[in-house]
PASEBA-1860 file (N, C-alpha, C; in nm, 3 decimals):
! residues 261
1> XXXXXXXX> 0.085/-0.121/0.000/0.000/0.000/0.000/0.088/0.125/0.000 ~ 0.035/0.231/-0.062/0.131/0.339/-0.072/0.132/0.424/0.020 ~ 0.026/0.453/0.113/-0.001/0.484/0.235/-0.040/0.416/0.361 ~ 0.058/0.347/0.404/0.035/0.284/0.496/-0.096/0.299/0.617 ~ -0.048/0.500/0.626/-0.093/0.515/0.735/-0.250/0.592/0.719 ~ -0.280/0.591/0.565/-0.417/0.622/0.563/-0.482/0.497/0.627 ~ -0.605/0.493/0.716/-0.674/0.376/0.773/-0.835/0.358/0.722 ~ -0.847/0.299/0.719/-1.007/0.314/0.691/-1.093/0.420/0.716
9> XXXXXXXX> -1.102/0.483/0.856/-1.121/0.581/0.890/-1.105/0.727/0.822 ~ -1.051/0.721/0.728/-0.944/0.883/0.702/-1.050/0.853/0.496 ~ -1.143/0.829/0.475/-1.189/0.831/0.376/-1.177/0.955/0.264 ~ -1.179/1.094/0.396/-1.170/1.233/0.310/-1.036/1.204/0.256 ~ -0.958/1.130/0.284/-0.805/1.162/0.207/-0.771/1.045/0.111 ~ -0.898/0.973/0.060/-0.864/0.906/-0.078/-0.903/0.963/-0.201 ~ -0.862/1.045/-0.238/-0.848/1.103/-0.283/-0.737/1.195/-0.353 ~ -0.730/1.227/-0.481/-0.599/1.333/-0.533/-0.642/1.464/-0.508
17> XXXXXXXX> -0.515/1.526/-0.404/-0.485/1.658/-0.387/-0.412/1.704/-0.434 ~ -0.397/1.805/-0.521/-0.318/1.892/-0.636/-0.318/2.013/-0.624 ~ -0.198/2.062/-0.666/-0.168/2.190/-0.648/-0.287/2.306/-0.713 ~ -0.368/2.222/-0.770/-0.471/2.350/-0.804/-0.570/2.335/-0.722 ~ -0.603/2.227/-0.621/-0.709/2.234/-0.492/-0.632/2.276/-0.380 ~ -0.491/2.333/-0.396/-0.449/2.426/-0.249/-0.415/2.565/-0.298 ~ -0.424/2.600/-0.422/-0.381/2.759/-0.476/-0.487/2.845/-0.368 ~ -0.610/2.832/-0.459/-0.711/2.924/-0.354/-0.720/2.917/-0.248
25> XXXXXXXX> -0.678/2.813/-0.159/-0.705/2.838/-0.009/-0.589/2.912/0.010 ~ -0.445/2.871/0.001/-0.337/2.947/0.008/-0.340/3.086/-0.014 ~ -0.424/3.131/-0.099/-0.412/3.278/-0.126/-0.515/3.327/-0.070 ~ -0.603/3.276/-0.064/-0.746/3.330/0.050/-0.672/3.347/0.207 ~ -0.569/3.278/0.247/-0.515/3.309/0.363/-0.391/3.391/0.372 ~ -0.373/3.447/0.239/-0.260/3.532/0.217/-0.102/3.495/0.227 ~ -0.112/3.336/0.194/0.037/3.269/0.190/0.075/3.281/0.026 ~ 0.130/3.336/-0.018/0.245/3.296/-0.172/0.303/3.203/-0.227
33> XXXXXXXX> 0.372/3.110/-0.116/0.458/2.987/-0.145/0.425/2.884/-0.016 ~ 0.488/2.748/-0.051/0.455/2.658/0.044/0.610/2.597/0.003 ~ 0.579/2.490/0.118/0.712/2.360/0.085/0.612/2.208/0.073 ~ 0.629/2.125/-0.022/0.598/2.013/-0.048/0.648/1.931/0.030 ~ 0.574/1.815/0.095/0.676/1.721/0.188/0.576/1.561/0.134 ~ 0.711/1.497/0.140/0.647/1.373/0.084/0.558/1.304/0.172 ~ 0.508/1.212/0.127/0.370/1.159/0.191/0.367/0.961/0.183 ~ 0.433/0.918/0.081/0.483/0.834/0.099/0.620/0.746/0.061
41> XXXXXXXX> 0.646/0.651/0.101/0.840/0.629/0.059/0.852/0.536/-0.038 ~ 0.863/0.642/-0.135/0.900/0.569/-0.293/1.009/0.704/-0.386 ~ 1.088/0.640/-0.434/1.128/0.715/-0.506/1.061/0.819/-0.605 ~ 0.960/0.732/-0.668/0.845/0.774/-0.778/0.801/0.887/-0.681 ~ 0.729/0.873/-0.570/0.691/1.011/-0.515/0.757/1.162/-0.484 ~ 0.906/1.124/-0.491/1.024/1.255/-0.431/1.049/1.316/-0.595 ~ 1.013/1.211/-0.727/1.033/1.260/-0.828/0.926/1.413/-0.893 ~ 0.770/1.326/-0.851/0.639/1.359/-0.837/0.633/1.492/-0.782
49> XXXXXXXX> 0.709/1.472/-0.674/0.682/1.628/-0.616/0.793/1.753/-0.722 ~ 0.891/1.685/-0.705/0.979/1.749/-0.814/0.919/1.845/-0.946 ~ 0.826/1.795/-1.050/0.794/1.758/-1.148/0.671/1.857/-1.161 ~ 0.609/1.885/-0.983/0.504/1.942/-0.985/0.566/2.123/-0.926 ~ 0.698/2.066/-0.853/0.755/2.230/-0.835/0.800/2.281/-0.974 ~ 0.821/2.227/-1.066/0.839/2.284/-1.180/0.750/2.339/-1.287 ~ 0.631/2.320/-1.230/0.521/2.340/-1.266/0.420/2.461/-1.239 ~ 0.474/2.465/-1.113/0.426/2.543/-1.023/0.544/2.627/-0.947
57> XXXXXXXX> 0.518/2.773/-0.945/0.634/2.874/-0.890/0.620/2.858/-0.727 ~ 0.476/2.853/-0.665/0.445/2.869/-0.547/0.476/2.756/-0.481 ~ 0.525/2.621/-0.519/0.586/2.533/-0.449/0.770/2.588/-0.430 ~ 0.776/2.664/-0.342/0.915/2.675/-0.333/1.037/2.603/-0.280 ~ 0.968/2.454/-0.252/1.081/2.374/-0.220/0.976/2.221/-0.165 ~ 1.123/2.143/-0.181/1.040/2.003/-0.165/1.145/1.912/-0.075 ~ 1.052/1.847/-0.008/1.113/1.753/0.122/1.043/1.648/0.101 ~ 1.170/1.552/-0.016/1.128/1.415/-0.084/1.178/1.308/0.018
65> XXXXXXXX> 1.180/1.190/-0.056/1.189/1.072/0.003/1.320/1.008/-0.043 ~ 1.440/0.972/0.023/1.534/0.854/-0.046/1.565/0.759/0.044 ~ 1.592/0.629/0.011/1.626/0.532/0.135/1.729/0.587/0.178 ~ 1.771/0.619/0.306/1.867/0.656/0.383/1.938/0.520/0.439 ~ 1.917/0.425/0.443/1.969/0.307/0.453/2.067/0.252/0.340 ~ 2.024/0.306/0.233/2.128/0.246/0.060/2.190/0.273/0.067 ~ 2.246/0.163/0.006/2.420/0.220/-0.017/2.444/0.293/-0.167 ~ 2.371/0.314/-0.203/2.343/0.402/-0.291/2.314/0.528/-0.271
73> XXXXXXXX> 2.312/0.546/-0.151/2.263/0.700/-0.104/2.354/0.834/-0.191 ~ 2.447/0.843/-0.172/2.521/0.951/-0.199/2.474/0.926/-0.388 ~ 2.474/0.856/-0.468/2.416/0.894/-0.582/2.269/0.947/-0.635 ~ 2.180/0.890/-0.553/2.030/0.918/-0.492/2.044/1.087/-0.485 ~ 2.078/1.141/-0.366/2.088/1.224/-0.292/2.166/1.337/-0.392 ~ 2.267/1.264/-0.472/2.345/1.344/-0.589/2.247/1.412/-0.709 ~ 2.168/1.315/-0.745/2.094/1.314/-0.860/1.957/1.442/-0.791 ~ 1.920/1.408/-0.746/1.798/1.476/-0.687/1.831/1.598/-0.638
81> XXXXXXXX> 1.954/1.664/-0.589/2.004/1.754/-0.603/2.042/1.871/-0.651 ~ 2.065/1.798/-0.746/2.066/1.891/-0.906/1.968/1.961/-0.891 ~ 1.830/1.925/-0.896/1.753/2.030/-0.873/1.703/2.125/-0.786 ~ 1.717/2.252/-0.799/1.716/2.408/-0.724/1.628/2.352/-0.561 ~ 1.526/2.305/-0.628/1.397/2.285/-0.489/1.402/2.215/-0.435 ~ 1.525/2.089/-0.446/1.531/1.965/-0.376/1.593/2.023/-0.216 ~ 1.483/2.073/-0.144/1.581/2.124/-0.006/1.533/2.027/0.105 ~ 1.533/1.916/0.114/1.533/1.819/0.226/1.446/1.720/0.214
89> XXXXXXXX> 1.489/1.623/0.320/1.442/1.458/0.315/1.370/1.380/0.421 ~ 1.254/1.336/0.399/1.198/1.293/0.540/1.164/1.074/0.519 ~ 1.150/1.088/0.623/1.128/0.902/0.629/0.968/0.898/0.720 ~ 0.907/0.864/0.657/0.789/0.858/0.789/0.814/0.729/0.911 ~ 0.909/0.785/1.026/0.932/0.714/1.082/0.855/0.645/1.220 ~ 0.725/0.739/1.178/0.591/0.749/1.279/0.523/0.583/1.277 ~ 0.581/0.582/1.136/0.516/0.389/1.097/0.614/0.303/1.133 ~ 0.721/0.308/1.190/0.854/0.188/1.202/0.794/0.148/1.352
97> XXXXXXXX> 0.806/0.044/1.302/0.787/-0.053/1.480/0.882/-0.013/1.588 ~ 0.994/-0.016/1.546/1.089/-0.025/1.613/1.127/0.163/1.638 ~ 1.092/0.170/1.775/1.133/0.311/1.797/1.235/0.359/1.813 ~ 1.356/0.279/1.799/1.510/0.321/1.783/1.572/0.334/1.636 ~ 1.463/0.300/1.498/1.485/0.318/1.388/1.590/0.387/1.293 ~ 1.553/0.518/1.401/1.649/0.667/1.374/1.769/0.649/1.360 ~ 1.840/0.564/1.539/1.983/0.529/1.566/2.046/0.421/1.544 ~ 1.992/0.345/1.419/2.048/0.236/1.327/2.187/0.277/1.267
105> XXXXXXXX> 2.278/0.239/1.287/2.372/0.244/1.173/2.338/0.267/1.064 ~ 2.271/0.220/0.997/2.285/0.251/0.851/2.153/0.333/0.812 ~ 2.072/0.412/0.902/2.042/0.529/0.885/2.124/0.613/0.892 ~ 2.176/0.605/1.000/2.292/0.731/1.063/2.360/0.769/0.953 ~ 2.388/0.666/0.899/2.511/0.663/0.777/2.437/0.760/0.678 ~ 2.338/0.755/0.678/2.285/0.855/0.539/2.220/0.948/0.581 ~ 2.206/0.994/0.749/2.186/1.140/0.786/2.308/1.177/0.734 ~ 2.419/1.098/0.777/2.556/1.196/0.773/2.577/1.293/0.596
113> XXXXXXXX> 2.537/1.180/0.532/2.530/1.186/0.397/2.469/1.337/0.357 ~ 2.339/1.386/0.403/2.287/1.518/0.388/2.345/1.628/0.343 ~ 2.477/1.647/0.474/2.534/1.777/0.467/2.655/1.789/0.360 ~ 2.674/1.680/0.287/2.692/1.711/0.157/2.681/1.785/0.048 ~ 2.548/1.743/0.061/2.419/1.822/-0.037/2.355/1.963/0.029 ~ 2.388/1.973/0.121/2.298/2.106/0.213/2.144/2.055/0.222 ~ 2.164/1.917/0.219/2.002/1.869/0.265/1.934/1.915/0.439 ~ 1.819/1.936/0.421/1.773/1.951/0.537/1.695/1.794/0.581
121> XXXXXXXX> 1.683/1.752/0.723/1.596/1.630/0.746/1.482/1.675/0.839 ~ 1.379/1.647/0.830/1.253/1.649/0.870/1.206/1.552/0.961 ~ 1.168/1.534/1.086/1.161/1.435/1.195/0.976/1.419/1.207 ~ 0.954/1.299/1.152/0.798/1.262/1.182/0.794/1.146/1.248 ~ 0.776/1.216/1.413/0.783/1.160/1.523/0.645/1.109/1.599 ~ 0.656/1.009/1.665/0.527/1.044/1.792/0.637/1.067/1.925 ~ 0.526/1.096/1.977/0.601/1.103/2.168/0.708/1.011/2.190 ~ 0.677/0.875/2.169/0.759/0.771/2.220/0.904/0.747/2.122
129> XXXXXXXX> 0.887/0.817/2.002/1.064/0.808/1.949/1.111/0.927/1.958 ~ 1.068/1.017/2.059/1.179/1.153/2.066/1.321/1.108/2.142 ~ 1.310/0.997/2.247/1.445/0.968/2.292/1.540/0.926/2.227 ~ 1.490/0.867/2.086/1.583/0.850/1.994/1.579/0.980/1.864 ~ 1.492/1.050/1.870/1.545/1.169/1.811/1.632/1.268/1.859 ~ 1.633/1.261/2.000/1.721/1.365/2.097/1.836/1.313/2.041 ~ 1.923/1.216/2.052/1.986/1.059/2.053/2.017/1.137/1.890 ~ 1.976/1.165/1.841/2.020/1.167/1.636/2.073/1.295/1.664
137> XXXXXXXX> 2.001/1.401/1.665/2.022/1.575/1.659/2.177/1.610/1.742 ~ 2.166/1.495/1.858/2.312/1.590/1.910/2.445/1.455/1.840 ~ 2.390/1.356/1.774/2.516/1.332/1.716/2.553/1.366/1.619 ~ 2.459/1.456/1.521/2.471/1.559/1.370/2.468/1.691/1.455 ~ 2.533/1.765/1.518/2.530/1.919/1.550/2.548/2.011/1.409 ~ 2.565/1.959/1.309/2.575/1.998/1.205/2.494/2.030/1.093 ~ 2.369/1.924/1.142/2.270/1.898/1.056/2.152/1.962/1.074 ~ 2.071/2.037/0.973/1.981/2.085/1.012/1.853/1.957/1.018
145> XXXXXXXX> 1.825/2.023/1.132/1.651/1.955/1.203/1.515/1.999/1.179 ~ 1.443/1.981/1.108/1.281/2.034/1.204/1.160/1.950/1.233 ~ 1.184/1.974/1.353/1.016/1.841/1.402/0.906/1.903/1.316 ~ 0.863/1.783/1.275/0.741/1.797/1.241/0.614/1.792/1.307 ~ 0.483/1.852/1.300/0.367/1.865/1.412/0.439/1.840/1.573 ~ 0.498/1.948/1.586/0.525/1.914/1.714/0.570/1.768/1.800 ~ 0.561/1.648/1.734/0.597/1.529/1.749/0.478/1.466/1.806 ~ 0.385/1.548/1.786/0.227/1.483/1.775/0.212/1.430/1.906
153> XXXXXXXX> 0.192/1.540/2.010/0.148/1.534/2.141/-0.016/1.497/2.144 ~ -0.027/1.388/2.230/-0.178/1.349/2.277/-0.239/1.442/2.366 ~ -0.303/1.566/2.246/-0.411/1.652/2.282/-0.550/1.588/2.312 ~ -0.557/1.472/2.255/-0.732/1.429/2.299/-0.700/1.339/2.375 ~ -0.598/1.358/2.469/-0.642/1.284/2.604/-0.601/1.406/2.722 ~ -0.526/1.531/2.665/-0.499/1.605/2.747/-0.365/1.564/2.815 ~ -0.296/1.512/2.789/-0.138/1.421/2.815/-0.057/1.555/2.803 ~ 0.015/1.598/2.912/0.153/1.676/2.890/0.306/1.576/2.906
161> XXXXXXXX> 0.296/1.530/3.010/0.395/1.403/2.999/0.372/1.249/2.922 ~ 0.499/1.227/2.919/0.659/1.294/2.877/0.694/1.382/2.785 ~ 0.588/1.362/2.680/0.627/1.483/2.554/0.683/1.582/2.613 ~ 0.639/1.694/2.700/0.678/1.795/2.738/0.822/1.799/2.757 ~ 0.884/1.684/2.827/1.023/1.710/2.891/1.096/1.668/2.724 ~ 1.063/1.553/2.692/1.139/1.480/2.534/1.166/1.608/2.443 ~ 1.014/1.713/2.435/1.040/1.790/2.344/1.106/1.907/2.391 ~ 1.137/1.920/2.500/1.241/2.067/2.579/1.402/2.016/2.538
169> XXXXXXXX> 1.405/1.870/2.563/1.551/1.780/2.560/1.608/1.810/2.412 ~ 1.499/1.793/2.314/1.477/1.819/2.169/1.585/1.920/2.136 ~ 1.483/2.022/2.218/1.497/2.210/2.170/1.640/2.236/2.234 ~ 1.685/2.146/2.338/1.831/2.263/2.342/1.942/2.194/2.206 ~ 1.916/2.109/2.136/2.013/2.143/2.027/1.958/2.215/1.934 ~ 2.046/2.331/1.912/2.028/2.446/1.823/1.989/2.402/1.712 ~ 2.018/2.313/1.662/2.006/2.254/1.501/1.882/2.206/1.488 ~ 1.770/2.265/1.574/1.671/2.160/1.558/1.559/2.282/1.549
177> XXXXXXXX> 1.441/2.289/1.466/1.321/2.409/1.439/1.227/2.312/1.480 ~ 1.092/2.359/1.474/0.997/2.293/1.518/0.866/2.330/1.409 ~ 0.815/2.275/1.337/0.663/2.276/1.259/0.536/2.309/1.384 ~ 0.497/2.431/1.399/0.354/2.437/1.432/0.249/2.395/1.378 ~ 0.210/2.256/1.394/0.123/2.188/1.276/0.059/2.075/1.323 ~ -0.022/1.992/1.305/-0.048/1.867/1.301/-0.137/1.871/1.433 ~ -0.184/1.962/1.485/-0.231/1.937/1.645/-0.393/1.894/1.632 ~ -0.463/1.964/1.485/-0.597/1.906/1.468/-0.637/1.746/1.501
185> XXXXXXXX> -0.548/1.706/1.417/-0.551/1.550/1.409/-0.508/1.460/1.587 ~ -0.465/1.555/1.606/-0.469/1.485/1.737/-0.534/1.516/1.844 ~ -0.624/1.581/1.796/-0.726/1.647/1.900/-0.861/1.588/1.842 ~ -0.973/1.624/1.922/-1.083/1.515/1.902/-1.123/1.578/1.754 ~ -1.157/1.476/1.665/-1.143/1.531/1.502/-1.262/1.555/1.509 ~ -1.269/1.716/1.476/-1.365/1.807/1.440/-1.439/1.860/1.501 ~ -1.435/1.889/1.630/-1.485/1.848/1.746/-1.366/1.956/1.889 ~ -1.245/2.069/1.849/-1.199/2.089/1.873/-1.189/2.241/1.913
193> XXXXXXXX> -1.174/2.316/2.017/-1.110/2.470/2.007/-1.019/2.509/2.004 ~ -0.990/2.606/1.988/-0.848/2.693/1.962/-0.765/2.691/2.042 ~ -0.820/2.696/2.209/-0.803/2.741/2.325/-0.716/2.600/2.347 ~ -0.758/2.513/2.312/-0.674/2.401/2.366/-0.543/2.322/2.322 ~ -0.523/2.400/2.217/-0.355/2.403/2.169/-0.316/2.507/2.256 ~ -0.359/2.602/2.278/-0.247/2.695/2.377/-0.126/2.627/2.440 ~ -0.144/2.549/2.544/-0.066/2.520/2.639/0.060/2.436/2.564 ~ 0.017/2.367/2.454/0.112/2.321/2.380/0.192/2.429/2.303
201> XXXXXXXX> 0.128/2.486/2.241/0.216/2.600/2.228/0.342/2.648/2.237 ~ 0.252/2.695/2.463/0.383/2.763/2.476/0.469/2.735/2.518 ~ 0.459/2.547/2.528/0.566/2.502/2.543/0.685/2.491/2.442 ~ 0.620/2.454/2.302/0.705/2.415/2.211/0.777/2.586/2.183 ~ 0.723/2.700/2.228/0.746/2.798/2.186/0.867/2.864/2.300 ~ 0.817/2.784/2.403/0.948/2.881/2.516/1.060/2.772/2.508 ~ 1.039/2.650/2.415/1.162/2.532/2.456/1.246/2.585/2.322 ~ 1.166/2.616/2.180/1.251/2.652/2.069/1.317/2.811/2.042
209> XXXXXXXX> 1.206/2.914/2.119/1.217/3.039/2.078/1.130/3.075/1.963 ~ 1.120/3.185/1.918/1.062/3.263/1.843/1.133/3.216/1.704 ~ 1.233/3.250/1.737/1.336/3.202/1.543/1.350/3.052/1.519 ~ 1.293/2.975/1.637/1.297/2.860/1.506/1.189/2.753/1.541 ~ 1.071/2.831/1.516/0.906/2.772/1.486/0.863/2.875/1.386 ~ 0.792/2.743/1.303/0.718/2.799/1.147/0.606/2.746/1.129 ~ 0.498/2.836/1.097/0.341/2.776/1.092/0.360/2.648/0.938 ~ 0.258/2.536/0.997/0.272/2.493/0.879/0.110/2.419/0.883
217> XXXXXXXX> 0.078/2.381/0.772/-0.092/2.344/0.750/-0.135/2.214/0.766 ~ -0.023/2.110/0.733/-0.039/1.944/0.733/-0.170/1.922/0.642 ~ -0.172/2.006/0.558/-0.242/1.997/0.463/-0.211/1.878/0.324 ~ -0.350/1.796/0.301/-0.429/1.776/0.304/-0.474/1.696/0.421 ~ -0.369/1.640/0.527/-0.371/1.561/0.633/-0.509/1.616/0.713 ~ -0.461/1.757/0.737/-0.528/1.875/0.838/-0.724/1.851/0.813 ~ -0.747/1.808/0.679/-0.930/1.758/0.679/-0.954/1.688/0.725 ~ -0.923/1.619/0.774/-0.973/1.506/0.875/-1.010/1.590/0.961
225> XXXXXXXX> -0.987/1.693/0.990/-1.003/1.755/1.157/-1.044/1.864/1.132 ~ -1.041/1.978/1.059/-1.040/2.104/1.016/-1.066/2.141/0.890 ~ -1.077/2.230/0.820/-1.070/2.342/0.711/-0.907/2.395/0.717 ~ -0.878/2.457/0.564/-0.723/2.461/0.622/-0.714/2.609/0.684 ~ -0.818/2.721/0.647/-0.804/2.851/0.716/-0.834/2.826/0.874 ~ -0.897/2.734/0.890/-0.921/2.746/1.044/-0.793/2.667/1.092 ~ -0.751/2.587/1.059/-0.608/2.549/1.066/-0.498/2.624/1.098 ~ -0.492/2.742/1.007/-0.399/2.824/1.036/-0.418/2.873/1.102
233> XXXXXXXX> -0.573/2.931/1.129/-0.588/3.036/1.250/-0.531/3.023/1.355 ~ -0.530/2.852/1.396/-0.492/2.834/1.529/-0.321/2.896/1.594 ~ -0.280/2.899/1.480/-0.131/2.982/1.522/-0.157/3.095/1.456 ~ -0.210/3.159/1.362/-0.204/3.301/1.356/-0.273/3.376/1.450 ~ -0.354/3.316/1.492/-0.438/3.354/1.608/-0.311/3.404/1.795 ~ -0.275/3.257/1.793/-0.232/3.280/1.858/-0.065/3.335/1.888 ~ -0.056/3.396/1.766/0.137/3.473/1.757/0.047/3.601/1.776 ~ -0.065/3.634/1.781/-0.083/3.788/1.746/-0.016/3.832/1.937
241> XXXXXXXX> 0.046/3.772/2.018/0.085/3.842/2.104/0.218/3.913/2.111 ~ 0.274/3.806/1.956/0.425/3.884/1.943/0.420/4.009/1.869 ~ 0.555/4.049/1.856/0.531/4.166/1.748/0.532/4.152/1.585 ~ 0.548/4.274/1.517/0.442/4.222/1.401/0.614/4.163/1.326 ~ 0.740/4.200/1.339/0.861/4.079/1.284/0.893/3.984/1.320 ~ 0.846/3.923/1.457/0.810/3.778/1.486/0.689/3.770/1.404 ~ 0.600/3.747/1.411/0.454/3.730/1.344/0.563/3.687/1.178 ~ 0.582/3.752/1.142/0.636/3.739/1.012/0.754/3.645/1.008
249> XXXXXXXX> 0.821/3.638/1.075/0.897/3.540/1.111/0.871/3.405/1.088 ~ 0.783/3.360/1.165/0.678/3.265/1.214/0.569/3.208/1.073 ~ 0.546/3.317/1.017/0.459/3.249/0.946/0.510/3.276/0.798 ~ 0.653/3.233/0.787/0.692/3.199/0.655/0.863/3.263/0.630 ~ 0.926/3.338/0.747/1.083/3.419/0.721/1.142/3.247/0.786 ~ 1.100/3.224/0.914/1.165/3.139/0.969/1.185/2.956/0.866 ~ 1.051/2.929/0.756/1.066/2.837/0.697/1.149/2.867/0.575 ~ 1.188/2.984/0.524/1.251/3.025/0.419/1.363/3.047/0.470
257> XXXXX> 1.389/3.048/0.600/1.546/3.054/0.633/1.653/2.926/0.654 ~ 1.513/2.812/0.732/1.570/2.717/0.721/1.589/2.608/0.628 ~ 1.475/2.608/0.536/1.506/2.517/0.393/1.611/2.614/0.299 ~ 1.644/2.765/0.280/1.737/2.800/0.221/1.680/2.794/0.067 ~ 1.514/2.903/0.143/1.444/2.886/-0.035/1.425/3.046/-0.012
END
């Protein structure tokens, strides 16, 4: 299956989403550009996204898929390169049984591989493999990081521990940003207020700082739970306490600083 982790349940997302069913919402919320991130692990898909940034100006960068395990990596990683938008690589490691996945040898071997290329890596975590993401980030101090959805804290049970401490442990290596994203889906789907991401928030926000959290939509993921403007609201809503070059920061300087689009 090409999506493992679509389930029976998730019906709104069988379906093709294309860059011409996210233009208008994107610009109805006053965003310009996005970053593409792969969705499932095939080569054919990191090409796909490729193929469609060339197509499209407002995809300003893409975070494909390569086995990081091959020993083929450095030609993979070479080839895909070449192109301008190829700015980083993710593994959905949210589906590996094994929650030490990350600190395999022969992953490791092809994080190292990245900073070659000026690749960025993307961490799609739950709660229970941040000890082995802490465990990756400080043995690449070199490498750029960014969690994705926050590492998908259990909002619909109201759970602050352990996430809380895993993701503070996270934030003191510098090399590591954080995605404001993904919190719909883990909150009771559809069925949710604004008010109750707060506290997550301001954690992920006083553990990373201001410069390195970036709103992001987890779009088309984000229907299961939401609309994508109400999606965003939930962090534009709630940065309106910073000032207006954080605010800007936040919702698109800080992701353009760290993919290097």
């Amino acid at each position: 299956m090409d999506y493992p982790w679509i389930n029976d349940g998730m019906t709104v997302l069988k379906r093709d989403f294309l860059p011409g069913d996210l233009v208008p919402l994107m610009r109805s919320a006053g965003f310009q550009g996005s970053v593409a991130v792969q969705a499932r692990q095939s080569i054919e898909e990191t090409e796909f996204l490729l193929e469609l940034a060339d197509q499209h100006e407002f995809i300003r960068g893409v975070v494909g898929w390569v086995d990081l395990r091959s020993d083929k990596i450095h030609s993979q990683l070479s080839k895909y390169s070449a192109h301008s938008k190829f700015r980083g690589v993710r593994h959905v490691v949210q589906d590996e049984p094994d929650d030490q996945f990350m600190v395999r040898p022969d992953f490791k071997h092809g994080i190292a591989t990245l900073k070659d290329f000026d690749l960025r890596y993307d961490l799609l975590v739950f709660p229970r493999q941040l000890p082995a993401a802490v465990t990756l980030v400080e043995t690449f101090p070199s490498q750029a990081f960014v969690l994705d959805h926050m590492a998908k804290p259990n909002i619909r049970g109201g759970e602050i521990e352990p996430w809380k401490t895993l993701v503070e442990r996270l934030a003191k290596s510098q090399n590591v940003s954080c995605k404001l994203s993904g919190m719909v889906t883990e909150a009771t789907l559809g069925n949710w207020q604004a008010g109750e991401f707060h506290r997550y928030l301001d954690i992920v926000i006083a553990a990373f700082g201001l410069d390195r959290v970036m709103i992001g939509s987890d779009w088309p993921v984000c229907t299961l739970s939401g609309g994508y403007q109400s999606v965003l609201n939930i962090v534009i809503d709630y940065i309106k306490q910073f000032s207006n070059q954080e605010q800007t920061a936040i919702l698109g300087g800080n992701c353009s600083r760290f993919y290097g689009i």
